[in-house]
N, C-alpha and C positions, 0 to 999 in steps of 0.2 A: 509812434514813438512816445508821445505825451503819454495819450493813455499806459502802455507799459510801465513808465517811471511812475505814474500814478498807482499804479494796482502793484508795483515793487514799493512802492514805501507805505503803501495802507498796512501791507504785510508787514513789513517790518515793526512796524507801530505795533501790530496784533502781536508780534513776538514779545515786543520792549514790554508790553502790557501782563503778558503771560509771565513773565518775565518778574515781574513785580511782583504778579498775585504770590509766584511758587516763593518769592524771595521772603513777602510777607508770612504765608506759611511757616518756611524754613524756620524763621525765627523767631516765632512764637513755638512750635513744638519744639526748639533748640533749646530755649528760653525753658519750655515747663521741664525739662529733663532735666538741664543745669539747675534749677531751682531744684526741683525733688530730691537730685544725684547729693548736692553741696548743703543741702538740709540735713540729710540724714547724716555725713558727713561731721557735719559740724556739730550732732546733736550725742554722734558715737566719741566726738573729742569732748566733749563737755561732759561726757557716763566716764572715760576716762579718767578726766582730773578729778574728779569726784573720787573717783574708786582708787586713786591714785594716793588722795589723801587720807581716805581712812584707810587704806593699806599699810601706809606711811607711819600713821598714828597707832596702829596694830600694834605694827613692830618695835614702839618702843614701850610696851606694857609689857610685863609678867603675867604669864597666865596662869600661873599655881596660884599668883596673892590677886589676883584679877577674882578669880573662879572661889577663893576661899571665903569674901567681902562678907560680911554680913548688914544688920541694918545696926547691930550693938558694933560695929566698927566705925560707922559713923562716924567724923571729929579725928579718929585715929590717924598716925603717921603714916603706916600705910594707906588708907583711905584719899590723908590729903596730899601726897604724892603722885596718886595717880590724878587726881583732880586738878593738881598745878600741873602737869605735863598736858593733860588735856584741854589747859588753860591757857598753854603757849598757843596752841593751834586755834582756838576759841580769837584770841585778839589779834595774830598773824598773820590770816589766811582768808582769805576773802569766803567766808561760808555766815551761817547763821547760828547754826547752833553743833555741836559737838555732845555729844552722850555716850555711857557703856551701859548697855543692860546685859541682861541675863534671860535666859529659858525656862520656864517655870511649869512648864505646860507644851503639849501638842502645836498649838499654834496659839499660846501664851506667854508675853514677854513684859518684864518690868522695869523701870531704873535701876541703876548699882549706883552712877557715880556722874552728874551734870553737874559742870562747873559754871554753868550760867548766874551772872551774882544779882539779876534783876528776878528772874521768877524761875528758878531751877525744877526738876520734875523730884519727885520726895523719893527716898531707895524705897522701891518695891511697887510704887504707884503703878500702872497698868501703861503703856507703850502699843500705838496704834499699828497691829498687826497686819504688815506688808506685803506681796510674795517676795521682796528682796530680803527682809529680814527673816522669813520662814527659810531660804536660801543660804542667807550665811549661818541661821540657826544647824542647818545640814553640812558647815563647812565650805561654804563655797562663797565669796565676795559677790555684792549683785547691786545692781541700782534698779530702785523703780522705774516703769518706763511710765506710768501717769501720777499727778502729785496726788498726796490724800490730804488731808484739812484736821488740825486738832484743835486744842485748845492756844496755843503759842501762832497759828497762822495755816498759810497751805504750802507745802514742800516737796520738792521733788527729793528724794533721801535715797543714800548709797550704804551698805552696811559691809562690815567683814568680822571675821569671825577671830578673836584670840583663842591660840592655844594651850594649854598646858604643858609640862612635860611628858603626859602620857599621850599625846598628840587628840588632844578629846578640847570640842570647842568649851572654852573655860564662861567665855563672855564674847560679846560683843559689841565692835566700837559704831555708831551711826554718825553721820553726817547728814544736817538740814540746808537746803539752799532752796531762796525764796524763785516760789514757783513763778510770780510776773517776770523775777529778771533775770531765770532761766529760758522761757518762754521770750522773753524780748528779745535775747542775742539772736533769738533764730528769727524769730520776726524782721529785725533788722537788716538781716542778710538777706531774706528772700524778699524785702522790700528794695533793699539796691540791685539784688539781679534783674526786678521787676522794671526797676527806673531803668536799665541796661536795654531791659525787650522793648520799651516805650519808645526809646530813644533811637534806638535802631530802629522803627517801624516807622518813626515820624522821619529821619533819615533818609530812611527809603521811599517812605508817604512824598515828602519834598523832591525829591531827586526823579519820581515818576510822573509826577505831576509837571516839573522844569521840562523835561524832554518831552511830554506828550504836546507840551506848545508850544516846543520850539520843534518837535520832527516839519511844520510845516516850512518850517525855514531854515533846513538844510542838516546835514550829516552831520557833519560839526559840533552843531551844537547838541544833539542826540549822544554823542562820543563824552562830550564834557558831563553831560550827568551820568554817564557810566563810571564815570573818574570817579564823580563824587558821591555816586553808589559803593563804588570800589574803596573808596575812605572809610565810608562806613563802616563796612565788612571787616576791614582790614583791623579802622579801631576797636571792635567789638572783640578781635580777638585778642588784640595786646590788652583787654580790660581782663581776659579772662585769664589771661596771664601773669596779671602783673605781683601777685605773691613773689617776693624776693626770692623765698628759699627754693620756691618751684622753679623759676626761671632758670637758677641756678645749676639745680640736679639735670632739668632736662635740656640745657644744655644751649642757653641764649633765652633772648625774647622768643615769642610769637612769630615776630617783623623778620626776625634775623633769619629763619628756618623757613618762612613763607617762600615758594615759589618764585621765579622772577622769568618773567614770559612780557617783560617791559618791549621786548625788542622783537614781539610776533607781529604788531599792528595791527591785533586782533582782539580789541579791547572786550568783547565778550569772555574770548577766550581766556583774559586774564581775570576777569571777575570768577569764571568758575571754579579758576586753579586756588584762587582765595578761598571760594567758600568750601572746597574739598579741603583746604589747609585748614579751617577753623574747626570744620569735623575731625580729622586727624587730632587738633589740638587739646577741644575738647575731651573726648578718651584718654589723651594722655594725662590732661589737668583732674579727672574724674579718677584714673590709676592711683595717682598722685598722693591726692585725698585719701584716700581707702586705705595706702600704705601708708600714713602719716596717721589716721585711724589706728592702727593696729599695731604699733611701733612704740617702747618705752623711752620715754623722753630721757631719760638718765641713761642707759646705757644701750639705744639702739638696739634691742633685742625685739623679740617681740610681747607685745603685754598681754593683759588680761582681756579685755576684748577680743583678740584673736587665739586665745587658752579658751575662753570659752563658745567660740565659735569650732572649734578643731575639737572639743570634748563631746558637741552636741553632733557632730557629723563621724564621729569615729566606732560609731557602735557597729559589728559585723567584720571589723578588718583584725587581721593580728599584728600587736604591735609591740614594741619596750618602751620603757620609760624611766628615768632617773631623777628622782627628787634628789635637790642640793638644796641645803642650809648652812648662811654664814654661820662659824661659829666667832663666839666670842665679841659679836658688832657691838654690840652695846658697850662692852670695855673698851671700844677702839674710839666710839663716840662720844665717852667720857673723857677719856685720857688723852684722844686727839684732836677731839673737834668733827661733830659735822663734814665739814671740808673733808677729813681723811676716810670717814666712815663713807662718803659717796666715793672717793678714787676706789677703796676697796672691794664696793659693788660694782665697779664698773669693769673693773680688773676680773674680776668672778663671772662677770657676763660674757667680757671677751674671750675667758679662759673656755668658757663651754662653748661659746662657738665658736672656737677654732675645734673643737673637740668632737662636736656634732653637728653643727653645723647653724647660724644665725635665724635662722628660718625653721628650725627644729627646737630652739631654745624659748624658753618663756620664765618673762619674770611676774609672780603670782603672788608676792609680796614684799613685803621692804625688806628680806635678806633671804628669799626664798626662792628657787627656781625650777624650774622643771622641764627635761628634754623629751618628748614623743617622738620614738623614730621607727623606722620599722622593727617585725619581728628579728631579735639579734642573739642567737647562741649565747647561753653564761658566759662562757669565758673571752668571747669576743665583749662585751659588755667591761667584763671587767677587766680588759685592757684599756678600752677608753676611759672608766674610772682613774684606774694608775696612772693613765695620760693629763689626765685632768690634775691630781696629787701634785705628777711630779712638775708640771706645769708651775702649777703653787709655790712648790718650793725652790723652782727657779726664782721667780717672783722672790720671793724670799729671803734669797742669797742675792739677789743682783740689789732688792732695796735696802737690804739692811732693817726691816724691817721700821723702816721710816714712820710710815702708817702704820704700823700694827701690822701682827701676823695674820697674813693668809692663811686660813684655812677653810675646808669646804666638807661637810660631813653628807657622804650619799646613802642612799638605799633604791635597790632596783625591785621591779616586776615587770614579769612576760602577760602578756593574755596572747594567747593562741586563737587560730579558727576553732571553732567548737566547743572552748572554753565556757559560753555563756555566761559571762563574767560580767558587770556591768561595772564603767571606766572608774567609777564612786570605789570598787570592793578592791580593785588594782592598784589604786591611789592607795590606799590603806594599807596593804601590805609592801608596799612604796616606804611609806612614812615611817613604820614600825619598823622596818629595816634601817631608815633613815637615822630613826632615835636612837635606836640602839649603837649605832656607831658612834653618836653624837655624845652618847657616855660613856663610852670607852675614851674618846679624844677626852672629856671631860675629867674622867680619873686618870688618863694619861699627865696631863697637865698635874 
């Protein structure tokens, strides 16, 4: 009978041991996935605000007196206009430097217009050739993903393209932000996930070490560093929880949604239910992330991040698409303020996705948007247009035009199977459909 309890609790020990290793495992490969998952995560939110901002700052320049600049305009009214507007965001806005150049060349670009008042670049000087700036040189908003080094420092830079009225890129606005404390934020974060995997292993380091010296003296105390194995686990998930807005959407804590197997007696059995509840948590904290990635901060649609993730996977399928342009924001953000010019974007967002749908909508600039859905018959298309209109002009009649008048000027295109169309040729006659409405409403008014 000795021997028996003897050779039953060697085993168990071998278990509590195995036990440990897998748990140590767990949580360093848990650990490098969360690190990796929540890095890029955090590095797709920070290409965001970036892109966010010179989107922002796009949309309030003219692209005919953008694109007309010369370097004899210099000093001019025009010239110093757009240099005091690009000089609000310069001292507002947590970046480094702010600029518009121009295309002069293939993969040639130089100054128009830095309002920097310590060492500004001269119009026409030469502009260190990006792939994000040969990007929005092509129309398309883009951030570098590694920094490059000029004479001013080393910068991670976001670029987008002004238009004209002939929808042809006029100019374009860049944004600099310094590479060490872009590079820091992310460092910082996957140095506290890191303190998170340390802490949990030393946790467990403790808790396996208490039990392997007390298994010789008895169950009990074997049970108790299970508890405080179980604490651990427990805490590691409420750490990876505890973003306010996340808990929120998904619907409690960590704690509150964890299993409760308190009353099995089977304190193994409750440590595993934990650590399958931190798996489950993780994915959804990882989901989470990615849709907060991909998501416009101003009006919950989707942004450019996920416009140019859905433009680089769509080649091969046939689809529709509806370019919308606020009209008239600019006179609403004169006359009303800021404050009414974002309700009016916001209103324009919610109008297309009720119309297309939220997850089919994208906002591509600061009064710009654009729905991809599937292949849709003409005239089904332009019922959802009219739907979108009269939607407006609800809007319209119910505010009294408080804010300023709603309007939204569209233009559509098909690409079919077999078209061989690429999304660049579709967008354009998107646009030019786009503009042409845009002056009709124009000489309507």
């Amino acid at each position: 009978m000795k021997r028996r309890k003897t050779r039953s609790f060697n085993l168990t020990l071998k278990y509590v041991i195995l036990l440990g290793v897998l748990l140590f495992a767990a949580n360093i490969l848990l650990g490098m996935v969360i690190m990796r998952r929540s890095g890029d995560a955090l590095r797709s939110l920070l290409n965001k605000n970036m892109l966010d901002i010179t989107d922002t700052a796009a949309g309030f320049l003219d692209g005919d007196i953008l694109g007309a600049l010369t370097e004899e305009d210099v000093g001019s009214p025009a010239f110093e206009d757009i240099k005091n507007k690009l000089l609000v965001f310069q001292n507002h806005v947590d970046i480094e430097f702010i600029y518009a150049v121009k295309q002069v060349g293939e993969e040639e670009f130089v100054f128009t217009v830095d309002p920097d008042p310590v060492d500004p670049g001269e119009f026409g000087e030469e502009v260190l050739c990006t792939p994000a700036l040969i990007s929005a040189g092509k129309g398309v908003a883009s951030v570098d993903m590694d920094p490059a080094a000029d004479r001013w420092g080393n910068f991670y830079s976001a670029y987008s393209p002004v238009f004209d009225s002939k929808g042809n890129v006029a100019g374009i606005i860049g944004v600099d932000f310094d590479a060490s404390e872009y590079e820091g934020q992310i460092r910082g974060y996957a140095v506290l996930i890191a303190i998170m995997i340390i802490v949990s292993c030393l946790i467990g380091g403790t808790v396996i070490v208490l039990m392997s010296a007390r298994m010789r003296r008895g169950l009990k105390a074997m049970n108790q560093g299970l508890e405080e194995l179980s604490d651990g686990v427990k805490q590691l998930s409420e750490e990876i929880g505890s973003n306010p807005g996340y808990s929120k959407e998904a619907g409690g804590s960590p704690a509150d949604r964890s299993p409760d197997e308190s009353g099995s007696g089977d304190e193994i059995a409750v440590l595993n239910a934990q650590i399958r509840s931190i798996g489950e948590e993780m994915k959804a904290y990882l989901a989470y992330m990615q849709e907060k990635a991909n998501t416009d901060a101003l009006t919950d649609v989707r942004n450019t991040t996920a416009y140019h993730e859905r433009i680089d996977s769509i080649d091969g399928e046939a689809y529709s698409i509806a370019l919308f342009d606020i009209d008239n924001l600019k006179k609403i953000n004169d006359e009303y303020g800021h404050s009414a010019g974002d309700e009016i974007i916001k209103k324009s967002a919610a109008i297309l996705a009720d119309v297309f749908g939220s997850r089919n909508v994208y906002r591509i600039g600061g009064d710009e948007f654009i729905a991809i859905v599937e292949e849709l018959p003409e005239e089904e298309m332009k019922k959802k247009l009219s739907a979108a209109a009269d939607a407006c002009e609800a809007y319209n009649r119910k505010s009294g035009e408080a804010y300023g008048r709603l309007s939204l000027s569209a233009g559509t295109a098909v690409c079919r199977i077999g078209s061989e169309q690429s999304f660049k040729e579709v967008f354009v006659r998107a646009d030019e459909s786009m503009y042409s409405e845009k002056e009709l409403h124009h000489k309507a008014r």
